[in-house]
N, C-alpha and C positions, 0 to 999 in steps of 0.2 A: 075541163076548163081550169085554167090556175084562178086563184082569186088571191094573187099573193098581189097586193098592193106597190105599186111599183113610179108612184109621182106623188111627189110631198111639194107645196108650197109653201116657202119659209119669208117672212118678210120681216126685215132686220129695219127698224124703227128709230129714229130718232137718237133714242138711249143706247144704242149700239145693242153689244153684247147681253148689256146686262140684263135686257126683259125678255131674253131668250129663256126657255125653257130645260130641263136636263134632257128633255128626250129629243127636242127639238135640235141641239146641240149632239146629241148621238144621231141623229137623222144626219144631220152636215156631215160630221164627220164619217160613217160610214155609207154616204154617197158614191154611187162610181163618176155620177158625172154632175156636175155643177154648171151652173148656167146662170151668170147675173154679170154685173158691171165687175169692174178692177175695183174699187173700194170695198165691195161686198165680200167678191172671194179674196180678197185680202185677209178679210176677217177670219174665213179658215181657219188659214194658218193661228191666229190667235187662239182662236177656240183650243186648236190641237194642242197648243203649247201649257194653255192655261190647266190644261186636263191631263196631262203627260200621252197625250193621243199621237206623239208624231212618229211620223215612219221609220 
């Protein structure tokens, strides 16, 4: 049996970005699949930018 954890729950609040987490913010960005509204995986893209995480 794998027990490699493999669904994370992130819920981006109010304050946007900033009460994100460092690991929470590594969780997003190495996701393979993302799943939320247009304003949220918007914010991706930020995260990646702000961290030098882009592809």
């Amino acid at each position: 049996m794998n027990d490699k954890k493999w669904l994370w729950i992130i819920g981006i609040g109010e304050d946007g970005l900033s009460e994100l987490s460092a690991i929470a913010r590594s969780l997003i960005d190495s996701a393979e699949i993302l799943v939320g509204g247009d304003r949220h995986l918007a914010k991706r893209s930020a995260i990646a930018l702000n961290f030098g995480l882009t592809d």
